[in-house]
N, CA, C and O atoms as CSV, one atom per row, in Angstrom:
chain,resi,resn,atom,element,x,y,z
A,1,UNK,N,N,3.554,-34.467,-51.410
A,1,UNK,CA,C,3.781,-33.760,-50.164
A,1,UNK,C,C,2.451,-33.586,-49.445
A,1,UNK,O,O,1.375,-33.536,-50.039
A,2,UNK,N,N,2.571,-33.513,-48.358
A,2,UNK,CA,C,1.636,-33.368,-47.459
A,2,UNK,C,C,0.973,-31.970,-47.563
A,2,UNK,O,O,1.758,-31.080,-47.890
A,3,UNK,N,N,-0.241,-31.618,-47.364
A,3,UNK,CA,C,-0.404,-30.016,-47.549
A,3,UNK,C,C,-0.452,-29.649,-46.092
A,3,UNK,O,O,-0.791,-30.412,-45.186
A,4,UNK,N,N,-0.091,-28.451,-45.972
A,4,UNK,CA,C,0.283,-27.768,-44.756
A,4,UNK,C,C,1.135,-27.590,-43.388
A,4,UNK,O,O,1.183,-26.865,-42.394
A,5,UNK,N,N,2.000,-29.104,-44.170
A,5,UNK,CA,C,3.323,-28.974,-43.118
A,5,UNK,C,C,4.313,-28.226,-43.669
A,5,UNK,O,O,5.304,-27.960,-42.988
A,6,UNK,N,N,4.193,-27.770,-44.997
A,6,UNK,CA,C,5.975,-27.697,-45.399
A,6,UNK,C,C,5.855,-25.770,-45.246
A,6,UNK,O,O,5.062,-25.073,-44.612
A,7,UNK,N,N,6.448,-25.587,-45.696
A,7,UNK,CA,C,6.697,-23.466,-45.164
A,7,UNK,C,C,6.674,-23.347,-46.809
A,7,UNK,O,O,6.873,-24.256,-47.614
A,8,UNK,N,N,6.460,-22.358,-46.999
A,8,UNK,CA,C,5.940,-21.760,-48.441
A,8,UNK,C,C,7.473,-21.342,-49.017
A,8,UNK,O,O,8.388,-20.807,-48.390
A,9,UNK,N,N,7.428,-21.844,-50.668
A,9,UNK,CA,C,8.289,-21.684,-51.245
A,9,UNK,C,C,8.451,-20.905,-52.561
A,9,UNK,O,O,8.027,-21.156,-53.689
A,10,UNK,N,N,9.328,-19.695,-51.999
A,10,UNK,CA,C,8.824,-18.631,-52.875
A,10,UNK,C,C,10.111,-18.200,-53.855
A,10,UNK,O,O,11.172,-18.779,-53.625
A,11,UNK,N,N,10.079,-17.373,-54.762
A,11,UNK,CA,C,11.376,-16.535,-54.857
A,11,UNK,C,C,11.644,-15.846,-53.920
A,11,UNK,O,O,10.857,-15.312,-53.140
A,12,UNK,N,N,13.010,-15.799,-53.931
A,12,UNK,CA,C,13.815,-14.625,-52.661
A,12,UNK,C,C,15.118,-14.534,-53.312
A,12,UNK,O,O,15.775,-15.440,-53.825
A,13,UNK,N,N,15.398,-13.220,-53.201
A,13,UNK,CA,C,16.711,-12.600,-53.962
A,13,UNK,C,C,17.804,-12.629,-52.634
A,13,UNK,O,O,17.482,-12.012,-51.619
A,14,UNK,N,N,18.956,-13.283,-52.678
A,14,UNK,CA,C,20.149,-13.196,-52.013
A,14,UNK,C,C,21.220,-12.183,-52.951
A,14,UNK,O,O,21.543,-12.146,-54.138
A,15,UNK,N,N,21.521,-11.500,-51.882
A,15,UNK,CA,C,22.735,-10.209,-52.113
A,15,UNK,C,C,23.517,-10.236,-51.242
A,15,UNK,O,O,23.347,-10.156,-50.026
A,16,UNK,N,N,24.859,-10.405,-52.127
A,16,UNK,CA,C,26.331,-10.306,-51.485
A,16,UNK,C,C,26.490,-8.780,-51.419
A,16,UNK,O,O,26.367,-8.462,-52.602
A,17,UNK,N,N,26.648,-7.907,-50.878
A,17,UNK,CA,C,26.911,-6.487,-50.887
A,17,UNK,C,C,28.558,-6.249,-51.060
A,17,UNK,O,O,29.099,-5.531,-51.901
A,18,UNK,N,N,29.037,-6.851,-50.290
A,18,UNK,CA,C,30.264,-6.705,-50.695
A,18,UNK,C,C,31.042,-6.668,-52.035
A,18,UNK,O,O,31.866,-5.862,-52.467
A,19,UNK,N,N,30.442,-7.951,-52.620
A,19,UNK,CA,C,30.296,-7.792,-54.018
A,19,UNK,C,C,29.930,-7.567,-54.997
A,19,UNK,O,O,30.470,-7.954,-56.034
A,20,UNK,N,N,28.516,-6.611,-54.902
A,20,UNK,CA,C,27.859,-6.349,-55.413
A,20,UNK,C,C,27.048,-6.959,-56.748
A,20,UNK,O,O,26.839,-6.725,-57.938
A,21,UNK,N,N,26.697,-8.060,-55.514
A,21,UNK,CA,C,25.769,-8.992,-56.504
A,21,UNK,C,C,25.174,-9.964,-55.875
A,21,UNK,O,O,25.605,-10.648,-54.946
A,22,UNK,N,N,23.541,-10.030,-56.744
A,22,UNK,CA,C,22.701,-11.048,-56.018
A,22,UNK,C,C,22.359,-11.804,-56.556
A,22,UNK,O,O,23.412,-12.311,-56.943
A,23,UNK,N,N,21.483,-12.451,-57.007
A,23,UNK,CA,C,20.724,-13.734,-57.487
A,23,UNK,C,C,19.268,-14.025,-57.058
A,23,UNK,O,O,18.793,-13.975,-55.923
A,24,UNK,N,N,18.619,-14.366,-58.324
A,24,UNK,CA,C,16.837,-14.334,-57.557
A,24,UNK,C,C,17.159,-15.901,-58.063
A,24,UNK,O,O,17.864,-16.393,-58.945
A,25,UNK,N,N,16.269,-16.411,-57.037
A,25,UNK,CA,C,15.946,-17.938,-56.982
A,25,UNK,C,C,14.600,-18.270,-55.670
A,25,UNK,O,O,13.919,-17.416,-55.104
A,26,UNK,N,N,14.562,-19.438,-55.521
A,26,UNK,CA,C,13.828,-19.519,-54.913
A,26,UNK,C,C,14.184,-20.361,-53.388
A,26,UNK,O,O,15.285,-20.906,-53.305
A,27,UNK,N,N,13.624,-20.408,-52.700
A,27,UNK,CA,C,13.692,-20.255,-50.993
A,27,UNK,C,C,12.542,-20.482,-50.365
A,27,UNK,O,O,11.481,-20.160,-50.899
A,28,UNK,N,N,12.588,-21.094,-49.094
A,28,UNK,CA,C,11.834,-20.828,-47.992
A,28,UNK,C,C,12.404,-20.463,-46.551
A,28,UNK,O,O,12.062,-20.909,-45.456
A,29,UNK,N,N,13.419,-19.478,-46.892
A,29,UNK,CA,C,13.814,-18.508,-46.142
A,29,UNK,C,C,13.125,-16.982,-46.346
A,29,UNK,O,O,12.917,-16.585,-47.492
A,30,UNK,N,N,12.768,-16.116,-45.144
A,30,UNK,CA,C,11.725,-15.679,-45.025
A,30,UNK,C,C,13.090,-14.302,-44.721
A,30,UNK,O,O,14.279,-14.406,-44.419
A,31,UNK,N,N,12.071,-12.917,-45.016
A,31,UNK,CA,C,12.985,-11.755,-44.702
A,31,UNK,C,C,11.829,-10.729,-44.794
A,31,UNK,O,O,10.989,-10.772,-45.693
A,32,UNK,N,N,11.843,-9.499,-43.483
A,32,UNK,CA,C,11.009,-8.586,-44.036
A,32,UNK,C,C,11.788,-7.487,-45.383
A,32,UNK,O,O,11.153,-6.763,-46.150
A,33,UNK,N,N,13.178,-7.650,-45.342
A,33,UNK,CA,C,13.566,-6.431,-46.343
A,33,UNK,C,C,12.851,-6.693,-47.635
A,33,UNK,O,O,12.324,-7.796,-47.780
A,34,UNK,N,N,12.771,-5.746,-48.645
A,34,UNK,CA,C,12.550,-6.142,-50.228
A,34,UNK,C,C,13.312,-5.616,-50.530
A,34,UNK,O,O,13.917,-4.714,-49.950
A,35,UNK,N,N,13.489,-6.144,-51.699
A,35,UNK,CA,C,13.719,-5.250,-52.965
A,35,UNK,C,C,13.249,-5.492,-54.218
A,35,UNK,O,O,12.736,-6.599,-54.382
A,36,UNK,N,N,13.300,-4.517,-55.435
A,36,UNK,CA,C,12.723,-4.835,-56.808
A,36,UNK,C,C,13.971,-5.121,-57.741
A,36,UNK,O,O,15.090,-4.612,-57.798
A,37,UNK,N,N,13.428,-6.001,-58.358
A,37,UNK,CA,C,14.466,-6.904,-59.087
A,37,UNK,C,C,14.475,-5.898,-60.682
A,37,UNK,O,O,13.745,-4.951,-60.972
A,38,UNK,N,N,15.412,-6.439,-61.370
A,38,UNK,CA,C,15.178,-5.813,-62.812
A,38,UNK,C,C,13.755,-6.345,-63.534
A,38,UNK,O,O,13.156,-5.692,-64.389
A,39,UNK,N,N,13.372,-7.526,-63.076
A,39,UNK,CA,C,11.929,-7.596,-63.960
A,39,UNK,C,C,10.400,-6.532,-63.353
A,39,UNK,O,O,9.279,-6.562,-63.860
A,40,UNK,N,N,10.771,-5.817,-62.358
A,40,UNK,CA,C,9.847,-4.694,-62.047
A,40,UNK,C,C,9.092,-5.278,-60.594
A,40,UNK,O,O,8.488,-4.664,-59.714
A,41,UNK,N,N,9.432,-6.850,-60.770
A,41,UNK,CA,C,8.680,-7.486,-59.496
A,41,UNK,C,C,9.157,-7.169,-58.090
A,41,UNK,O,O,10.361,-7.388,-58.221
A,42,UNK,N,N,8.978,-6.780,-56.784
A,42,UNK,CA,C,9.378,-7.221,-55.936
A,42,UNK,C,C,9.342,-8.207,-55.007
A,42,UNK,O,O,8.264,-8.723,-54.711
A,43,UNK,N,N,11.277,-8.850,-54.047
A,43,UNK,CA,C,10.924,-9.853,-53.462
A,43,UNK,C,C,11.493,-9.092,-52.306
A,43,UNK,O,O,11.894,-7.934,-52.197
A,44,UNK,N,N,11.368,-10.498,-51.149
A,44,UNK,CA,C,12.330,-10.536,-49.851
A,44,UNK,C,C,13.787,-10.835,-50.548
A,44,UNK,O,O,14.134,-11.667,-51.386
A,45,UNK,N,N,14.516,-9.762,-49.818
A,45,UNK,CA,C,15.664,-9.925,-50.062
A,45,UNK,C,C,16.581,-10.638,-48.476
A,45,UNK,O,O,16.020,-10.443,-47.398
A,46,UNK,N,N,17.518,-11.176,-48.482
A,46,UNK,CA,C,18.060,-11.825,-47.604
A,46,UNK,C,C,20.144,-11.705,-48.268
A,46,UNK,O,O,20.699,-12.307,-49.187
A,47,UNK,N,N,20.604,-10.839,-47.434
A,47,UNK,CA,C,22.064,-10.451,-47.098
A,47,UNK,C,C,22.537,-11.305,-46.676
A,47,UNK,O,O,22.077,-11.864,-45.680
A,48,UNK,N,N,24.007,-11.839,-47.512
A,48,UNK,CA,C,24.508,-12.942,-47.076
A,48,UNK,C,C,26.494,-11.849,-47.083
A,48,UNK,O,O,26.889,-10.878,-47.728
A,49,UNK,N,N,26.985,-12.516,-46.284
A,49,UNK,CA,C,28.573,-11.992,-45.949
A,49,UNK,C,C,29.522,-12.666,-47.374
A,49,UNK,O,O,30.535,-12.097,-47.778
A,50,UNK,N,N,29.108,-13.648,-47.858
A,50,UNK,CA,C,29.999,-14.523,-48.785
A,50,UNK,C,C,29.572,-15.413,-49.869
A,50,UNK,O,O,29.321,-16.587,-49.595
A,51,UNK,N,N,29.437,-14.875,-51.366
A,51,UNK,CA,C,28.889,-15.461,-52.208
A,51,UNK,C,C,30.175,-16.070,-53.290
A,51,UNK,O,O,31.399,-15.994,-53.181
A,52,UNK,N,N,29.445,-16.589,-54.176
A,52,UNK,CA,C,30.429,-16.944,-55.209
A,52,UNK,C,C,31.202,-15.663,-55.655
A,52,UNK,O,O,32.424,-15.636,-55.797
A,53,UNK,N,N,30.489,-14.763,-55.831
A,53,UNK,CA,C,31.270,-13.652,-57.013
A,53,UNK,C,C,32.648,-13.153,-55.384
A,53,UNK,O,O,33.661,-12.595,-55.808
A,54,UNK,N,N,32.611,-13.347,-53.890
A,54,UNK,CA,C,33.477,-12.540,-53.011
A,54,UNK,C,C,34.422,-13.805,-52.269
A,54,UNK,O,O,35.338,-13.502,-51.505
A,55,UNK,N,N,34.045,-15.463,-52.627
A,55,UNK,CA,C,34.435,-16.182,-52.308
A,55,UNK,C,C,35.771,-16.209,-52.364
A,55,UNK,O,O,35.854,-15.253,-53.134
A,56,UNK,N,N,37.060,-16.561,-52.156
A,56,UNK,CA,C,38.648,-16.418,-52.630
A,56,UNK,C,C,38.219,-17.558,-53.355
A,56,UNK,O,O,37.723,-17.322,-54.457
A,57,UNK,N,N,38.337,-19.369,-52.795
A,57,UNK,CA,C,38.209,-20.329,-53.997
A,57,UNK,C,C,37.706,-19.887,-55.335
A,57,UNK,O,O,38.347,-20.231,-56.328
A,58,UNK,N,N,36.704,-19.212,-55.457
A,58,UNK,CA,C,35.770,-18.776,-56.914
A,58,UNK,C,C,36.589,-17.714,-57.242
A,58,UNK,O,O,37.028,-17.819,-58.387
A,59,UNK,N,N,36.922,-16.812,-56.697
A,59,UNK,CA,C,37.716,-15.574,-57.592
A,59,UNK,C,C,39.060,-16.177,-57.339
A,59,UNK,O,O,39.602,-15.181,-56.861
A,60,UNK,N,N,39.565,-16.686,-57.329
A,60,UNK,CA,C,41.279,-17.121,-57.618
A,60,UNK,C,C,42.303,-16.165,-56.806
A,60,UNK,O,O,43.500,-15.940,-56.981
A,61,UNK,N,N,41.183,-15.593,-55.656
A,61,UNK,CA,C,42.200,-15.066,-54.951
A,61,UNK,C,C,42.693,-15.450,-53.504
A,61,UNK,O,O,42.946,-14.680,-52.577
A,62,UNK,N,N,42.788,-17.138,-53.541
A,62,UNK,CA,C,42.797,-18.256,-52.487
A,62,UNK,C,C,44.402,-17.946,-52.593
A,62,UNK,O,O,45.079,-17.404,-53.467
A,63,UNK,N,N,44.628,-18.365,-51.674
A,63,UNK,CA,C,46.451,-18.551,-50.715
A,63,UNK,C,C,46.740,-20.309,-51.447
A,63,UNK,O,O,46.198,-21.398,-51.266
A,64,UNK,N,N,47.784,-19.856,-52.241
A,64,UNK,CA,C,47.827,-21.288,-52.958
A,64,UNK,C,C,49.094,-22.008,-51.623
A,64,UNK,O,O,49.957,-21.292,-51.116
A,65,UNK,N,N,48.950,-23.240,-51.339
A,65,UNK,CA,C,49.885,-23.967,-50.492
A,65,UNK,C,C,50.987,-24.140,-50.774
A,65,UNK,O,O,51.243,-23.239,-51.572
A,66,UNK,N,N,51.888,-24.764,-50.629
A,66,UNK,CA,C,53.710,-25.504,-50.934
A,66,UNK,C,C,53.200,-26.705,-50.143
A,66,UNK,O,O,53.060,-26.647,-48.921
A,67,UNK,N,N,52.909,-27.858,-50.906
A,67,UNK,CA,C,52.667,-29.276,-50.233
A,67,UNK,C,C,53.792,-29.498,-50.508
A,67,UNK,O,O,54.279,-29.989,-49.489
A,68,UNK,N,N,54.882,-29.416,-51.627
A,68,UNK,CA,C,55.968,-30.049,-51.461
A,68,UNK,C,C,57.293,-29.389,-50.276
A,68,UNK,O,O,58.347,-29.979,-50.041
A,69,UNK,N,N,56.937,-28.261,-49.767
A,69,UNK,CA,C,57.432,-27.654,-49.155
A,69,UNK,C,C,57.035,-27.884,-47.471
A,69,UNK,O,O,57.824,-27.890,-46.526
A,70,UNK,N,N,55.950,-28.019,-47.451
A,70,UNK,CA,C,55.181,-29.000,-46.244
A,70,UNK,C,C,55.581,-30.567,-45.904
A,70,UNK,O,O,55.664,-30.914,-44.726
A,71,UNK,N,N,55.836,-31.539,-47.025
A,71,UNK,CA,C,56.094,-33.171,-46.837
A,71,UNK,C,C,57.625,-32.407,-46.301
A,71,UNK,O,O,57.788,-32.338,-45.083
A,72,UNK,N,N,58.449,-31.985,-46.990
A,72,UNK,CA,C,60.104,-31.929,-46.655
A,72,UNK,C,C,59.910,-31.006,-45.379
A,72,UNK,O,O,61.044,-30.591,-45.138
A,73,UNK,N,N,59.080,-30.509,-44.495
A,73,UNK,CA,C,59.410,-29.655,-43.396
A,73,UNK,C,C,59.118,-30.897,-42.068
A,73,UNK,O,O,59.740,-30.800,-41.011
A,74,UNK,N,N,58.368,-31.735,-42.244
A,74,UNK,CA,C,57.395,-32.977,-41.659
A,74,UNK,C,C,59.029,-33.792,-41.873
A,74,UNK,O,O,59.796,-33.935,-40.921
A,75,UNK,N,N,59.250,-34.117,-42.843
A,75,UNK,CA,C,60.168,-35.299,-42.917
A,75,UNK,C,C,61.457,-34.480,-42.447
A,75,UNK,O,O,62.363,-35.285,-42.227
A,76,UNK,N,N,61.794,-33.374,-42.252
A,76,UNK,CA,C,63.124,-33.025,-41.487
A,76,UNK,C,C,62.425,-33.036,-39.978
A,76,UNK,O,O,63.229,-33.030,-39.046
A,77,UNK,N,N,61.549,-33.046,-39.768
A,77,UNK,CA,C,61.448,-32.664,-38.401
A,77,UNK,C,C,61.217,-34.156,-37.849
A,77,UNK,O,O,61.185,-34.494,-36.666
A,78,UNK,N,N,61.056,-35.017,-39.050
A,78,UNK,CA,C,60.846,-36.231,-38.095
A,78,UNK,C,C,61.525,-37.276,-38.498
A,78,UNK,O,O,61.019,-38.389,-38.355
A,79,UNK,N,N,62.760,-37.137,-39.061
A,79,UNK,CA,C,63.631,-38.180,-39.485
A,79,UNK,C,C,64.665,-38.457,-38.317
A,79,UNK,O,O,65.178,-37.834,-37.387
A,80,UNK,N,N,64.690,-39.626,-38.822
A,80,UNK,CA,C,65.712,-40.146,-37.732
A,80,UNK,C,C,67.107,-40.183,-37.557
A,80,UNK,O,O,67.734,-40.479,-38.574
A,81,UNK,N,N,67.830,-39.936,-36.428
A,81,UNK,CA,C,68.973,-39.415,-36.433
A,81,UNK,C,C,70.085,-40.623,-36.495
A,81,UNK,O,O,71.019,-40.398,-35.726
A,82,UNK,N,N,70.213,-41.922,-37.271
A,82,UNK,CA,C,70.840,-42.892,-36.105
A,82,UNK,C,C,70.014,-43.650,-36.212
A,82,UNK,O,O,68.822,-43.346,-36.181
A,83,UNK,N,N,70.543,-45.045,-36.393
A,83,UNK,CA,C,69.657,-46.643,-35.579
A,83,UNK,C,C,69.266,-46.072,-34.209
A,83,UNK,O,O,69.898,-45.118,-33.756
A,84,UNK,N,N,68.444,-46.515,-33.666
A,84,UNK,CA,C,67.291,-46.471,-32.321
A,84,UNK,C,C,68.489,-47.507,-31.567
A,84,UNK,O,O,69.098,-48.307,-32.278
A,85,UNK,N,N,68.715,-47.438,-30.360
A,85,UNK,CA,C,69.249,-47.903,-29.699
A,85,UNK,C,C,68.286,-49.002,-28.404
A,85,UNK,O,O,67.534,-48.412,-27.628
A,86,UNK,N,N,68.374,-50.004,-28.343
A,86,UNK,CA,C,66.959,-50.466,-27.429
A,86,UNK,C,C,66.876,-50.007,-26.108
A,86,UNK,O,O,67.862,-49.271,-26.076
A,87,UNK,N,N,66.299,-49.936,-24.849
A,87,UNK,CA,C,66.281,-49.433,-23.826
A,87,UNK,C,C,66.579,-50.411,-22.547
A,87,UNK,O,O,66.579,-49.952,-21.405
């Protein structure tokens, strides 16, 4: 890498609040908030609306479909009534 083009890459803790839970990793997304992590260190913390732990796909609380209930609503609405008559 080139030195001094890229933005500094640090740890930064993301927190779902909603779900009450974050994750330290690392980033070069920038935040003035902190906070102190359980190892005593502090980082920038950065608030996100939707993580794994509040996701529906990840918690199994997704709206499951009826595809077979979907093909038979498609095929009544578009079956044909009758040979086609020519014009």
């Amino acid at each position: 890498m080139k030195p001094g083009i890229h933005p500094a890459y640090r740890p930064v803790v993301y927190r779902d609040r909603a779900a009450d839970f974050a994750i330290l990793t690392r980033s070069t997304a920038t935040s003035d908030q902190t906070v102190e992590w359980t190892d005593g260190n502090t980082y920038p913390v950065i608030d996100v609306q939707i993580s794994s732990a509040s996701h529906p796909f990840w918690t199994g609380r997704q709206r499951l479909l009826d595809t077979e209930g979907r093909v038979e609503k498609f095929r009544a609405k578009y079956a044909r009534r009758g040979p086609q008559q020519p014009s």
